[in-house]
PDB file of N, CA, C and O in Angstrom:
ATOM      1  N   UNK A   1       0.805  -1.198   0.000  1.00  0.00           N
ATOM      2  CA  UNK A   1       0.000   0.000   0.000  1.00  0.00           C
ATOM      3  C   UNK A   1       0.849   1.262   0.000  1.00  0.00           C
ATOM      4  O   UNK A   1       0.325   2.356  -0.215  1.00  0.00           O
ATOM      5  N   UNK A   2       2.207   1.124   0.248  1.00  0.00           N
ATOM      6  CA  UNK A   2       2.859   2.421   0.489  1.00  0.00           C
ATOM      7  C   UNK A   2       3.219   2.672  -0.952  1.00  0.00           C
ATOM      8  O   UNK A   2       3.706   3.792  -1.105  1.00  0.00           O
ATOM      9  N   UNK A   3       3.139   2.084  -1.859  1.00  0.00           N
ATOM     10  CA  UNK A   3       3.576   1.847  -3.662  1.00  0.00           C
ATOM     11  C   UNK A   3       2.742   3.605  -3.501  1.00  0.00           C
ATOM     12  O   UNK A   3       3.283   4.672  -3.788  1.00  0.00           O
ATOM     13  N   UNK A   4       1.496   3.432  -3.029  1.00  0.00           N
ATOM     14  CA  UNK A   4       0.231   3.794  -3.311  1.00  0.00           C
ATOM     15  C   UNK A   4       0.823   5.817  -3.280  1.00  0.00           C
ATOM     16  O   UNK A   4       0.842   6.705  -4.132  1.00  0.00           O
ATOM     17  N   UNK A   5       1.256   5.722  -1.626  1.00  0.00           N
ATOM     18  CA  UNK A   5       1.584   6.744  -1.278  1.00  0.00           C
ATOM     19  C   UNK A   5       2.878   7.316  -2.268  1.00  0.00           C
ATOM     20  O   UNK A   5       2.838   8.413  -2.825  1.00  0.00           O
ATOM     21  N   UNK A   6       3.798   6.547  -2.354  1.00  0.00           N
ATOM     22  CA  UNK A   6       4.447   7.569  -3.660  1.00  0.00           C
ATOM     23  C   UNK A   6       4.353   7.281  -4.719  1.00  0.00           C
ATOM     24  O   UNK A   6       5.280   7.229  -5.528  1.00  0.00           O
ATOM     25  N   UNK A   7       3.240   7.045  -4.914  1.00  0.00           N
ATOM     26  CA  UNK A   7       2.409   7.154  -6.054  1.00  0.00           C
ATOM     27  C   UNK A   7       1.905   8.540  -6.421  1.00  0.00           C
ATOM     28  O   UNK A   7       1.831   9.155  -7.485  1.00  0.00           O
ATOM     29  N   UNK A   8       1.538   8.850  -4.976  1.00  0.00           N
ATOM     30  CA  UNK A   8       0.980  10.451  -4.936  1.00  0.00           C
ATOM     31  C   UNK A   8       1.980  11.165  -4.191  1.00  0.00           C
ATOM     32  O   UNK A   8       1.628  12.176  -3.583  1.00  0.00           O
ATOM     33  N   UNK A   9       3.155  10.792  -4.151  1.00  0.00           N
ATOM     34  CA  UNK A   9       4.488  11.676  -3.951  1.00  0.00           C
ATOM     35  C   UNK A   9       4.299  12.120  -2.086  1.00  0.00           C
ATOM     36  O   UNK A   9       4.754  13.136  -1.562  1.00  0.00           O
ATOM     37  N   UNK A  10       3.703  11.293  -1.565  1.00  0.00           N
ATOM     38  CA  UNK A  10       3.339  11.867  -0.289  1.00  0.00           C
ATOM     39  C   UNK A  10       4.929  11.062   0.527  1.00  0.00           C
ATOM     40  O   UNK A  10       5.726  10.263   0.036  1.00  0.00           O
ATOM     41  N   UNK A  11       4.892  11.704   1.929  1.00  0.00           N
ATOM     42  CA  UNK A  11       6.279  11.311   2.179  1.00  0.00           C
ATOM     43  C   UNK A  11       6.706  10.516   3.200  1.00  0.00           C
ATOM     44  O   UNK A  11       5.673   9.886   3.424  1.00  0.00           O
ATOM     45  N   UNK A  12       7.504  10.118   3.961  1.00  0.00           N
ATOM     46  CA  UNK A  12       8.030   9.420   5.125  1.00  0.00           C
ATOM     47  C   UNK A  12       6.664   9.121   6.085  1.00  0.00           C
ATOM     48  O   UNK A  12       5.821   8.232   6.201  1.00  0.00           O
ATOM     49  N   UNK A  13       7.039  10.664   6.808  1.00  0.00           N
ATOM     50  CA  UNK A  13       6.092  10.274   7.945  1.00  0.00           C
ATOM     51  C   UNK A  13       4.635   9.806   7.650  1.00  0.00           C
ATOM     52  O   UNK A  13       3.948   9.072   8.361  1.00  0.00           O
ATOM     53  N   UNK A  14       4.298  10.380   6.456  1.00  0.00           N
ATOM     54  CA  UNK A  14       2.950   9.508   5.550  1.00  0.00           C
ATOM     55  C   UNK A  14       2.905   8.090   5.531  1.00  0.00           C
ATOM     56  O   UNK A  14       1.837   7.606   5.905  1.00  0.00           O
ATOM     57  N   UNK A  15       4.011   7.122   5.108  1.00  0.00           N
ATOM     58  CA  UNK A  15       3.877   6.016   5.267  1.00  0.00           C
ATOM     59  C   UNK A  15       3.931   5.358   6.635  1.00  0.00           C
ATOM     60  O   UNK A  15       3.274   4.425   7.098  1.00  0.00           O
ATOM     61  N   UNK A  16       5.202   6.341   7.311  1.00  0.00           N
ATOM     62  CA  UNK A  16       5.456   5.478   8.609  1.00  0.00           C
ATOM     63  C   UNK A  16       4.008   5.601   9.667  1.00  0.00           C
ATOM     64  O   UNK A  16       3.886   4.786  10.582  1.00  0.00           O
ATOM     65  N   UNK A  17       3.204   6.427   9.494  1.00  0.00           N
ATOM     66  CA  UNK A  17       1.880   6.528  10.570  1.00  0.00           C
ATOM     67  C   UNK A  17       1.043   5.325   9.592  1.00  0.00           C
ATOM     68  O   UNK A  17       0.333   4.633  10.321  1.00  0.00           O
ATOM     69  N   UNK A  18       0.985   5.035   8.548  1.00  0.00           N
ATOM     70  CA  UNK A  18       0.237   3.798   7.589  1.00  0.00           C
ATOM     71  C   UNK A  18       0.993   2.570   8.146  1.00  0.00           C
ATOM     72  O   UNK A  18       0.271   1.652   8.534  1.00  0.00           O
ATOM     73  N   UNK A  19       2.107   2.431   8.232  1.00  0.00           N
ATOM     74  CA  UNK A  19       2.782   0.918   8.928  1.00  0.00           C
ATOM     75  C   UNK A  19       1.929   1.222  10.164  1.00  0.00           C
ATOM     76  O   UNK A  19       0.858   0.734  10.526  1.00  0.00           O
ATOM     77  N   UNK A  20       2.435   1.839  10.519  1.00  0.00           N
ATOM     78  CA  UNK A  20       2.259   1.624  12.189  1.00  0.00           C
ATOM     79  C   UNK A  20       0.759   1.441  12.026  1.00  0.00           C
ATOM     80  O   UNK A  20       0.522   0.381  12.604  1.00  0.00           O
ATOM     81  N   UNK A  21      -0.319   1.904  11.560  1.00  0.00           N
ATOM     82  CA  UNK A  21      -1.293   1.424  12.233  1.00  0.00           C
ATOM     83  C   UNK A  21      -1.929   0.003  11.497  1.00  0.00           C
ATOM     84  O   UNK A  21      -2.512  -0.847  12.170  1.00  0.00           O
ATOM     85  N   UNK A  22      -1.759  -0.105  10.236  1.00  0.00           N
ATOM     86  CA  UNK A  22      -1.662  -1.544   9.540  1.00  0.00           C
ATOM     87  C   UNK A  22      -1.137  -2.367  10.423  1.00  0.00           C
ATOM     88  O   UNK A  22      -1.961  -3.169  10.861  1.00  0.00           O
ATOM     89  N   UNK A  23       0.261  -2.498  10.979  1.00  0.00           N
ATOM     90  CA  UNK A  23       0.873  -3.848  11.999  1.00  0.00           C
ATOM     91  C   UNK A  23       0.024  -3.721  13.346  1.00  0.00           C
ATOM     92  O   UNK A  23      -0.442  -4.707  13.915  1.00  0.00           O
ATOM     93  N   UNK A  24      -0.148  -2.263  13.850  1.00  0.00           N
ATOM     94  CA  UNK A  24      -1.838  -2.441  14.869  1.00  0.00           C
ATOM     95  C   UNK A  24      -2.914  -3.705  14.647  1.00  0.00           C
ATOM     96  O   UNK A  24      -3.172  -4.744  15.256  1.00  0.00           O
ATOM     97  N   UNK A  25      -3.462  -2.954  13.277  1.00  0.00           N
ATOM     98  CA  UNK A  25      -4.821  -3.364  12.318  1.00  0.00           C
ATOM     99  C   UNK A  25      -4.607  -5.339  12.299  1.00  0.00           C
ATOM    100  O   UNK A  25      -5.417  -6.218  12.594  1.00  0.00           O
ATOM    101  N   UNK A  26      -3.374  -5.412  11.888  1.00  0.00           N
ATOM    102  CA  UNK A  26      -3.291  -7.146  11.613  1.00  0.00           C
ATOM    103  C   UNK A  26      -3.231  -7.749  12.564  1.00  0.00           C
ATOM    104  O   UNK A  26      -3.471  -8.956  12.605  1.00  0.00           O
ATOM    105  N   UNK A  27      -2.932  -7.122  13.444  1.00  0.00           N
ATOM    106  CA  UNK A  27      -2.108  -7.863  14.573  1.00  0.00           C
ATOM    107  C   UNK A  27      -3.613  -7.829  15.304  1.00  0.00           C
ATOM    108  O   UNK A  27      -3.718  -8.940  15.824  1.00  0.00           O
ATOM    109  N   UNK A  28      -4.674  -7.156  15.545  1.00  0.00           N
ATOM    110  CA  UNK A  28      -5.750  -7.221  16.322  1.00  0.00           C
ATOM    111  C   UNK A  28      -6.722  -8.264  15.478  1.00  0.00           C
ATOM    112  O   UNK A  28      -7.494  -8.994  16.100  1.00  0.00           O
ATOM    113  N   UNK A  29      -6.642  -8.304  13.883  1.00  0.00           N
ATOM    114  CA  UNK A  29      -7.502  -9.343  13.223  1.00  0.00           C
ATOM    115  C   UNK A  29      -7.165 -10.196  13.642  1.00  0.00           C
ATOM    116  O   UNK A  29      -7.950 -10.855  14.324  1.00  0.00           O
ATOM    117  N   UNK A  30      -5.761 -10.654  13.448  1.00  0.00           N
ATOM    118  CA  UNK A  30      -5.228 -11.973  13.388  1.00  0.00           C
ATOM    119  C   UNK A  30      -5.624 -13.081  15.097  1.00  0.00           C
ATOM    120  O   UNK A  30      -5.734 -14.279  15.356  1.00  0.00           O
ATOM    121  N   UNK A  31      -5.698 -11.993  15.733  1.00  0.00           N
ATOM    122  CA  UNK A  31      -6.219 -12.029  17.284  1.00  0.00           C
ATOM    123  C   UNK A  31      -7.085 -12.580  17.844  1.00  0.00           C
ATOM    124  O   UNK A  31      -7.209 -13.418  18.737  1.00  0.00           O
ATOM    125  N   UNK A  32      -8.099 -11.606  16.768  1.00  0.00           N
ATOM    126  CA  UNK A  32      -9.614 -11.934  16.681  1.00  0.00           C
ATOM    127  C   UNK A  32      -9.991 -13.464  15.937  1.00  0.00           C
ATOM    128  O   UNK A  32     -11.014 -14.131  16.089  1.00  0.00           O
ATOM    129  N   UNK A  33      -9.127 -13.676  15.325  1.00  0.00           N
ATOM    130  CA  UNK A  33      -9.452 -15.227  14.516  1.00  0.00           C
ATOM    131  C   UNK A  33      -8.564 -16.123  15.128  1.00  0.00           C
ATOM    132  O   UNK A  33      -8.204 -17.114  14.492  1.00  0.00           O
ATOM    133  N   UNK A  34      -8.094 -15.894  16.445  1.00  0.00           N
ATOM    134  CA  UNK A  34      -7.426 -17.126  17.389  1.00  0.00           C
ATOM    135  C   UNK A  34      -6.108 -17.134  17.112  1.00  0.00           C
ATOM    136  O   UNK A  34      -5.483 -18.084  17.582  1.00  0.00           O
ATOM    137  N   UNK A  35      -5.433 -16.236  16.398  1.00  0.00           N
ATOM    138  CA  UNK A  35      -3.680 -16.208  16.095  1.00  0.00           C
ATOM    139  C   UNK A  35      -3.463 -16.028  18.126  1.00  0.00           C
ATOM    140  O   UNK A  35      -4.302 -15.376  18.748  1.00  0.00           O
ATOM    141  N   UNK A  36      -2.505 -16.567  18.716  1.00  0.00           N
ATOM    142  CA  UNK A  36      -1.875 -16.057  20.078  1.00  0.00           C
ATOM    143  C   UNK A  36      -0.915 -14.709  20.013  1.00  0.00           C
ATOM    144  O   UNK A  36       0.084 -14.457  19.339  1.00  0.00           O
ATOM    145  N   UNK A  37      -1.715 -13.883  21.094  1.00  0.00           N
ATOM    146  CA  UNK A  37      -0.940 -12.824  21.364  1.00  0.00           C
ATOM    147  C   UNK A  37       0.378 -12.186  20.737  1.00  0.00           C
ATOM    148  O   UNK A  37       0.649 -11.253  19.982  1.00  0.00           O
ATOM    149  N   UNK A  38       1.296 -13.521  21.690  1.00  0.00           N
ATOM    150  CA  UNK A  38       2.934 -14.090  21.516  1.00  0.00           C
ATOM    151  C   UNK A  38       3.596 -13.621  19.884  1.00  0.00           C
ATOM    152  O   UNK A  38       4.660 -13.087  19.572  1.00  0.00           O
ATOM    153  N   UNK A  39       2.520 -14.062  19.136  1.00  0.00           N
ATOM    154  CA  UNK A  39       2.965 -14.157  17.880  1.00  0.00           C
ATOM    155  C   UNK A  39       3.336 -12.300  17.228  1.00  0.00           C
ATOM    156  O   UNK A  39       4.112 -11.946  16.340  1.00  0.00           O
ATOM    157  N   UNK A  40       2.456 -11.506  18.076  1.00  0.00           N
ATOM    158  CA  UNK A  40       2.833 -10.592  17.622  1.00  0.00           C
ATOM    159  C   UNK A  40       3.781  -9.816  18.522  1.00  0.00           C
ATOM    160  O   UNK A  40       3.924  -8.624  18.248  1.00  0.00           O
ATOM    161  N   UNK A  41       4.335 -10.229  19.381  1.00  0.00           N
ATOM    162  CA  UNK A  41       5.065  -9.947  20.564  1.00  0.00           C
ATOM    163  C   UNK A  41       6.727  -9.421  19.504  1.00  0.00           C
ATOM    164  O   UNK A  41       6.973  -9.954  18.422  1.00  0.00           O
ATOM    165  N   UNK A  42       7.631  -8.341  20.129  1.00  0.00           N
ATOM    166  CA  UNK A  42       8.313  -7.582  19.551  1.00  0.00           C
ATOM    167  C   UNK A  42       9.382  -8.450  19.043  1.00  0.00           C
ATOM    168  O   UNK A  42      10.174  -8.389  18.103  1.00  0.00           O
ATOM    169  N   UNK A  43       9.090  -9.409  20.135  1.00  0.00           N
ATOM    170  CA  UNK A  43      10.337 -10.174  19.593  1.00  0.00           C
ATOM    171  C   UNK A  43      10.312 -11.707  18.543  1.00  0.00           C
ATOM    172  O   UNK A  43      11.127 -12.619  18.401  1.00  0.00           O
ATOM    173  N   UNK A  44       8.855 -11.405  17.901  1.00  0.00           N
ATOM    174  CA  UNK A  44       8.430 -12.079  16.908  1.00  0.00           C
ATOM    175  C   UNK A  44       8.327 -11.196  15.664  1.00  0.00           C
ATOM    176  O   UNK A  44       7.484 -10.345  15.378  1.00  0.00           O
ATOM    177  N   UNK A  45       9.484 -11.652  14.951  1.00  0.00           N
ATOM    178  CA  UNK A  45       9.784 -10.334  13.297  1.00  0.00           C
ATOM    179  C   UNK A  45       8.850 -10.852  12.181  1.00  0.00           C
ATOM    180  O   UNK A  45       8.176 -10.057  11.526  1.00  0.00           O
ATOM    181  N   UNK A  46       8.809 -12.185  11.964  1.00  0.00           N
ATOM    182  CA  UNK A  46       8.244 -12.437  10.764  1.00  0.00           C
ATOM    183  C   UNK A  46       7.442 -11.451  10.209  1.00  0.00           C
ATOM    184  O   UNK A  46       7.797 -10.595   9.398  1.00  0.00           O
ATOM    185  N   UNK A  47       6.398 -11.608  10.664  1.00  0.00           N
ATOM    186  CA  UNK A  47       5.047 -11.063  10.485  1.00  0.00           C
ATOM    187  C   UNK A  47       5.129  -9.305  10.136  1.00  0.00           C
ATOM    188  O   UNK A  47       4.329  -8.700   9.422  1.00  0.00           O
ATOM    189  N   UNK A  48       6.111  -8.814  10.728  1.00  0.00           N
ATOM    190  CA  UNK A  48       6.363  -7.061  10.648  1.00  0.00           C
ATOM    191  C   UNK A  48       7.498  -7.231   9.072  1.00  0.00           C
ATOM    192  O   UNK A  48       7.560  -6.569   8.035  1.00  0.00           O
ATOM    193  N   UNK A  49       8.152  -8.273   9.504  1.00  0.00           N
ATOM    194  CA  UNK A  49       8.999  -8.297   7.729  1.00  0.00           C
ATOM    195  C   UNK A  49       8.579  -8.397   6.893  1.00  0.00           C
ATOM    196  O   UNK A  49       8.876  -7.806   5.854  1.00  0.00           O
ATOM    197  N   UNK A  50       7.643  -9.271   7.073  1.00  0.00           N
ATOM    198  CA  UNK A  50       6.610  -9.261   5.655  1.00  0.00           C
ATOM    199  C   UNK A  50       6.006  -8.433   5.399  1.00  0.00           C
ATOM    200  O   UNK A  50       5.669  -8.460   4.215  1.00  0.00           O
ATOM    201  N   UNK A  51       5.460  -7.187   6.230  1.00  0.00           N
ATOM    202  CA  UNK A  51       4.795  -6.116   5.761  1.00  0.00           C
ATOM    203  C   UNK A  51       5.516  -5.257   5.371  1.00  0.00           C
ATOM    204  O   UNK A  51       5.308  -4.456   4.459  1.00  0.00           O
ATOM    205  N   UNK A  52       6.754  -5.405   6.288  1.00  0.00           N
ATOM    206  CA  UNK A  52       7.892  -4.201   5.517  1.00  0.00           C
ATOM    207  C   UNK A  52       8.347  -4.215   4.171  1.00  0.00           C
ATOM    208  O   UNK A  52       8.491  -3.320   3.337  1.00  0.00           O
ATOM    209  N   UNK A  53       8.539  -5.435   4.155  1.00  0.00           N
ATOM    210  CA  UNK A  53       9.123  -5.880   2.883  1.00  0.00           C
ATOM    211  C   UNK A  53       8.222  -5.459   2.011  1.00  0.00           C
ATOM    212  O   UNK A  53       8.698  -4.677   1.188  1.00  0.00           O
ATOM    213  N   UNK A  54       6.973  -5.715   1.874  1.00  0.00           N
ATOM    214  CA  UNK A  54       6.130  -5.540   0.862  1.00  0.00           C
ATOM    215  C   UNK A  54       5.584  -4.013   0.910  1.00  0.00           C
ATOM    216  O   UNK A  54       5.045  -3.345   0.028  1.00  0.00           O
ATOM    217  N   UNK A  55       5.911  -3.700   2.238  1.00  0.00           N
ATOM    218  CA  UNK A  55       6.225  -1.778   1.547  1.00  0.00           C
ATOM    219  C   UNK A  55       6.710  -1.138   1.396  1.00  0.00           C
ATOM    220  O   UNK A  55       6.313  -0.020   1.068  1.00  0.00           O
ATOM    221  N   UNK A  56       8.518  -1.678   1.634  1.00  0.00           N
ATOM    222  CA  UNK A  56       9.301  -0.727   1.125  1.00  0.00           C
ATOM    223  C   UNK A  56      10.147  -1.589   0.336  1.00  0.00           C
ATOM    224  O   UNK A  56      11.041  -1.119  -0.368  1.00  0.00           O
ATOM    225  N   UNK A  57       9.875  -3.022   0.427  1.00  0.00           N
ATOM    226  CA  UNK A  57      10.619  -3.796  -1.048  1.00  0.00           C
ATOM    227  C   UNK A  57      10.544  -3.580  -2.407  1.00  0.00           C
ATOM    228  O   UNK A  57      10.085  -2.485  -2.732  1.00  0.00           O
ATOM    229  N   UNK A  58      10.864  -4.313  -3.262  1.00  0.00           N
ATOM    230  CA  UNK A  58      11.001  -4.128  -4.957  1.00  0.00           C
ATOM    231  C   UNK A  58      10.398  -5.361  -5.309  1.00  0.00           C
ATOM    232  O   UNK A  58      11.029  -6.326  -5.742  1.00  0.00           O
ATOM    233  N   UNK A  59       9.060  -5.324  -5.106  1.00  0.00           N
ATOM    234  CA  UNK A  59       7.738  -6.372  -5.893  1.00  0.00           C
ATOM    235  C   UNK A  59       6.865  -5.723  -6.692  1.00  0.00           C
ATOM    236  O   UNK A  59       6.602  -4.525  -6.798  1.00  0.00           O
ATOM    237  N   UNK A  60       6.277  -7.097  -7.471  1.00  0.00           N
ATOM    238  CA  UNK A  60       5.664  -6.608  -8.132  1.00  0.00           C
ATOM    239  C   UNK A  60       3.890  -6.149  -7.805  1.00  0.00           C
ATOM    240  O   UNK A  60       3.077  -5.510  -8.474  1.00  0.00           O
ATOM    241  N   UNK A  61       3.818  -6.773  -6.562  1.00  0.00           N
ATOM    242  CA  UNK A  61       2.371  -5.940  -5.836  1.00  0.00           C
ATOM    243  C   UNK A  61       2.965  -4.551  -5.243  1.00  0.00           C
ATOM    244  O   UNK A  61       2.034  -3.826  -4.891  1.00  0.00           O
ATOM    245  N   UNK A  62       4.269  -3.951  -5.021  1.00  0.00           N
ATOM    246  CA  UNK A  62       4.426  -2.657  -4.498  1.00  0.00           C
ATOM    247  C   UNK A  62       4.114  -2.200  -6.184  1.00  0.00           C
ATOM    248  O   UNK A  62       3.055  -1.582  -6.294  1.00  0.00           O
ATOM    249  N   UNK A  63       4.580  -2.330  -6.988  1.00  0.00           N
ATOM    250  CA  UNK A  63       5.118  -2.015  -7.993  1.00  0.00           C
ATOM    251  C   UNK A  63       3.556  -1.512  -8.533  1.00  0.00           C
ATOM    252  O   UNK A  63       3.355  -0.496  -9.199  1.00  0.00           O
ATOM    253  N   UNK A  64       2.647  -2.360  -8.132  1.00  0.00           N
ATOM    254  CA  UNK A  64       1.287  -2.470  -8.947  1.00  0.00           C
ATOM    255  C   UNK A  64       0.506  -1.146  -8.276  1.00  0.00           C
ATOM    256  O   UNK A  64      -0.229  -0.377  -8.895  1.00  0.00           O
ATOM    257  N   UNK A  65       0.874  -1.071  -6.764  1.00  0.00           N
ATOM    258  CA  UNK A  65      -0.123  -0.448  -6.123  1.00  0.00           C
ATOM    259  C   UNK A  65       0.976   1.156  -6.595  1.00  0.00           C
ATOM    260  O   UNK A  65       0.321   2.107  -7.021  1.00  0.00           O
ATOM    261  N   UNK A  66       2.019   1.284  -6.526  1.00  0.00           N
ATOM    262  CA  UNK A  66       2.515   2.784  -7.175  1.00  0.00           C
ATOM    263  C   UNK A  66       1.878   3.286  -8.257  1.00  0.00           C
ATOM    264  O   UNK A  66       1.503   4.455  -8.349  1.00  0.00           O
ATOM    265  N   UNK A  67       1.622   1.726  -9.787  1.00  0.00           N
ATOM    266  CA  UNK A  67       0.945   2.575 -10.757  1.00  0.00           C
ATOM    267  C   UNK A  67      -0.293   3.360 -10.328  1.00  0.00           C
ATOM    268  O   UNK A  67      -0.521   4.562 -10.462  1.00  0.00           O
ATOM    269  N   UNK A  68      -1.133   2.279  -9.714  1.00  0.00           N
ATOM    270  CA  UNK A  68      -2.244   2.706  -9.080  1.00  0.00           C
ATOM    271  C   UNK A  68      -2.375   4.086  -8.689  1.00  0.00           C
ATOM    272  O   UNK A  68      -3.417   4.686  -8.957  1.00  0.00           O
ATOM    273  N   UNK A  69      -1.468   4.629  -8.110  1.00  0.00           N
ATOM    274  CA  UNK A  69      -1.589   6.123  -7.074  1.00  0.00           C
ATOM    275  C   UNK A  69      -0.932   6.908  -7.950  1.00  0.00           C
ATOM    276  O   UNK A  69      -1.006   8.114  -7.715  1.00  0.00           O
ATOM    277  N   UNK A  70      -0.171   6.496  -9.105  1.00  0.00           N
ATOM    278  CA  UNK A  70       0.185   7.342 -10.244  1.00  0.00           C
ATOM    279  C   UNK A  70      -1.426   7.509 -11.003  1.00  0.00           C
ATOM    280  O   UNK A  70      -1.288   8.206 -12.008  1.00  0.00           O
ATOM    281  N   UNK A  71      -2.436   7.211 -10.873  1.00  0.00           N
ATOM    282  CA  UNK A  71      -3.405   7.200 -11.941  1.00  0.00           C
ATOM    283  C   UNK A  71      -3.294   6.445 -13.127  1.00  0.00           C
ATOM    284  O   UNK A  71      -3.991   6.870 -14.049  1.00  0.00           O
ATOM    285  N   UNK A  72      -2.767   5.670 -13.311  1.00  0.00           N
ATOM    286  CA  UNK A  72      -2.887   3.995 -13.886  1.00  0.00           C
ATOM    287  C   UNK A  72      -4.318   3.277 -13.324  1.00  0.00           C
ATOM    288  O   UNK A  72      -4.839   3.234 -12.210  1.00  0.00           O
ATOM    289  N   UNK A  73      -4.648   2.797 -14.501  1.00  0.00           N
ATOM    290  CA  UNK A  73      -5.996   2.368 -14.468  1.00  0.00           C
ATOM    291  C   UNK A  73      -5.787   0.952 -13.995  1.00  0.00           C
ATOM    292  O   UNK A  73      -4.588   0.679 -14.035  1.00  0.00           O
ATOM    293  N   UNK A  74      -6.563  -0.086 -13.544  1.00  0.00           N
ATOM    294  CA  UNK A  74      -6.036  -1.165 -13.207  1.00  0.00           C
ATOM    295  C   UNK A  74      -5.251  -2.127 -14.547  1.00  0.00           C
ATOM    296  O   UNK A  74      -4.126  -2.565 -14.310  1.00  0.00           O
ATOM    297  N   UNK A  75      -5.618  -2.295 -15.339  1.00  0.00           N
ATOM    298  CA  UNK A  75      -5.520  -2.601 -16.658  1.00  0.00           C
ATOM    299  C   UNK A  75      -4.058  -2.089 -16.641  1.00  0.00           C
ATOM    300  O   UNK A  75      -3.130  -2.698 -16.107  1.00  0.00           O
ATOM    301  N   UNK A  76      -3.941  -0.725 -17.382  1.00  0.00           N
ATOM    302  CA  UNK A  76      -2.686   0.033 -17.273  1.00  0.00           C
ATOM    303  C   UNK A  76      -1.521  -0.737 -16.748  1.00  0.00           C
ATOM    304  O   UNK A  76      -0.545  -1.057 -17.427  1.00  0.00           O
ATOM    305  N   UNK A  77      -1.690  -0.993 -15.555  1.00  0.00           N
ATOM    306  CA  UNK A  77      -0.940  -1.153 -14.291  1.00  0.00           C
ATOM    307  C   UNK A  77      -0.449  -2.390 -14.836  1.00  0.00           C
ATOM    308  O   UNK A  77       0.769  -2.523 -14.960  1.00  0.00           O
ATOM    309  N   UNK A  78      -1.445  -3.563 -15.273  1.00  0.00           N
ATOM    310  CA  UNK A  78      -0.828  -4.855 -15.087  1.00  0.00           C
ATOM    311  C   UNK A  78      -0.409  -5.159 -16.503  1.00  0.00           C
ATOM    312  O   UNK A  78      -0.600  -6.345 -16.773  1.00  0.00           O
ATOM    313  N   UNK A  79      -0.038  -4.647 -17.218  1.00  0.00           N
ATOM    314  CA  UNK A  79      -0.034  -4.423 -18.724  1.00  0.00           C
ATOM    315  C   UNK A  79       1.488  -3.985 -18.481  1.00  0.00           C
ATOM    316  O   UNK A  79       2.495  -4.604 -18.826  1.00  0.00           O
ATOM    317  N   UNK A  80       1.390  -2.562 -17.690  1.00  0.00           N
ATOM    318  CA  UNK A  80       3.223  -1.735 -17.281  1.00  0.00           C
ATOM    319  C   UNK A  80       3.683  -3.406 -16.834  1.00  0.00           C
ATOM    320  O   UNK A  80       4.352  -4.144 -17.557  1.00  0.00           O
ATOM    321  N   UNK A  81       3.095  -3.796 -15.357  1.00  0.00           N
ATOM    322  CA  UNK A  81       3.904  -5.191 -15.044  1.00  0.00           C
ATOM    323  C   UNK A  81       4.322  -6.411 -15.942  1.00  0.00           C
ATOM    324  O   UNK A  81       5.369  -7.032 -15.759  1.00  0.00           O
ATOM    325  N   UNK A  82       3.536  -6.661 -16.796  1.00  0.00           N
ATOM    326  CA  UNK A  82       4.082  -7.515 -17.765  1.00  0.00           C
ATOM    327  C   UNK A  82       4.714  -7.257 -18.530  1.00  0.00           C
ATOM    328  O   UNK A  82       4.954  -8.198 -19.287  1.00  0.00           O
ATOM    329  N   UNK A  83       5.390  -5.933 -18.875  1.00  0.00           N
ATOM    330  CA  UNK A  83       6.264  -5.534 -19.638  1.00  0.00           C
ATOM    331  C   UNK A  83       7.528  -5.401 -18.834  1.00  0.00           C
ATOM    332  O   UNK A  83       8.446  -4.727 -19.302  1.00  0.00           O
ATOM    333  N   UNK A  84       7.655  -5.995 -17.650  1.00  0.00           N
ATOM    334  CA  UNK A  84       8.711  -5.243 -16.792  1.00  0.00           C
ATOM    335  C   UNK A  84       9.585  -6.694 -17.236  1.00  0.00           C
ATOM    336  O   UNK A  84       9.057  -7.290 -18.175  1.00  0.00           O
ATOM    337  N   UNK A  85      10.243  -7.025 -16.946  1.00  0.00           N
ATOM    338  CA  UNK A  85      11.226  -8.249 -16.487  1.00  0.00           C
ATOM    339  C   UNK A  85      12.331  -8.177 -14.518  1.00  0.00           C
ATOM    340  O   UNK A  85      13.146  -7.343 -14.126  1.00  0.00           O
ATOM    341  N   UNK A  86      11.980  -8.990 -14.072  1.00  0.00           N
ATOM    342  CA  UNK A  86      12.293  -8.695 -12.845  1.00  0.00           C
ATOM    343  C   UNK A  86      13.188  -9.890 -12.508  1.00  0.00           C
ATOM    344  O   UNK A  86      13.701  -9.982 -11.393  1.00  0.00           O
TER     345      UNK A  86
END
């Protein structure tokens, strides 16, 4: 989702208040559907790497959601991705 934000050129502290309350947001679903506490406990990374990764990594769902917030139509978007080679 952060593709999204500089997509629309918005900046740091823009994304970093979007992590932070997304790893909130999952961490209370995941809760709610019987995941244990523990799992989201600080000293359990997985789960925060994977979100990091996928918002400040080099994929092709970051990649998709930037066209997106560039005004790329969905189409657009996955059309740019299949032209990419990665």
């Amino acid at each position: 989702m952060l593709d999204f934000f500089d997509g629309l050129q918005l900046g740091a502290s823009s994304k970093s208040a979007y992590v932070s309350l997304a790893a909130k947001e999952m961490a209370m679903l995941a809760i709610e559907m019987g995941a244990k506490p523990s799992s989201f406990a600080i000293g359990s990374h997985a789960w925060l790497s994977d979100l990091l990764t996928t918002s400040f990594g080099s994929s092709r769902n970051r990649s998709f959601g930037e066209y997106i917030g560039m005004g790329l139509s969905v189409e657009e978007a996955l059309n740019k991705l299949k032209s990419q080679k990665r």
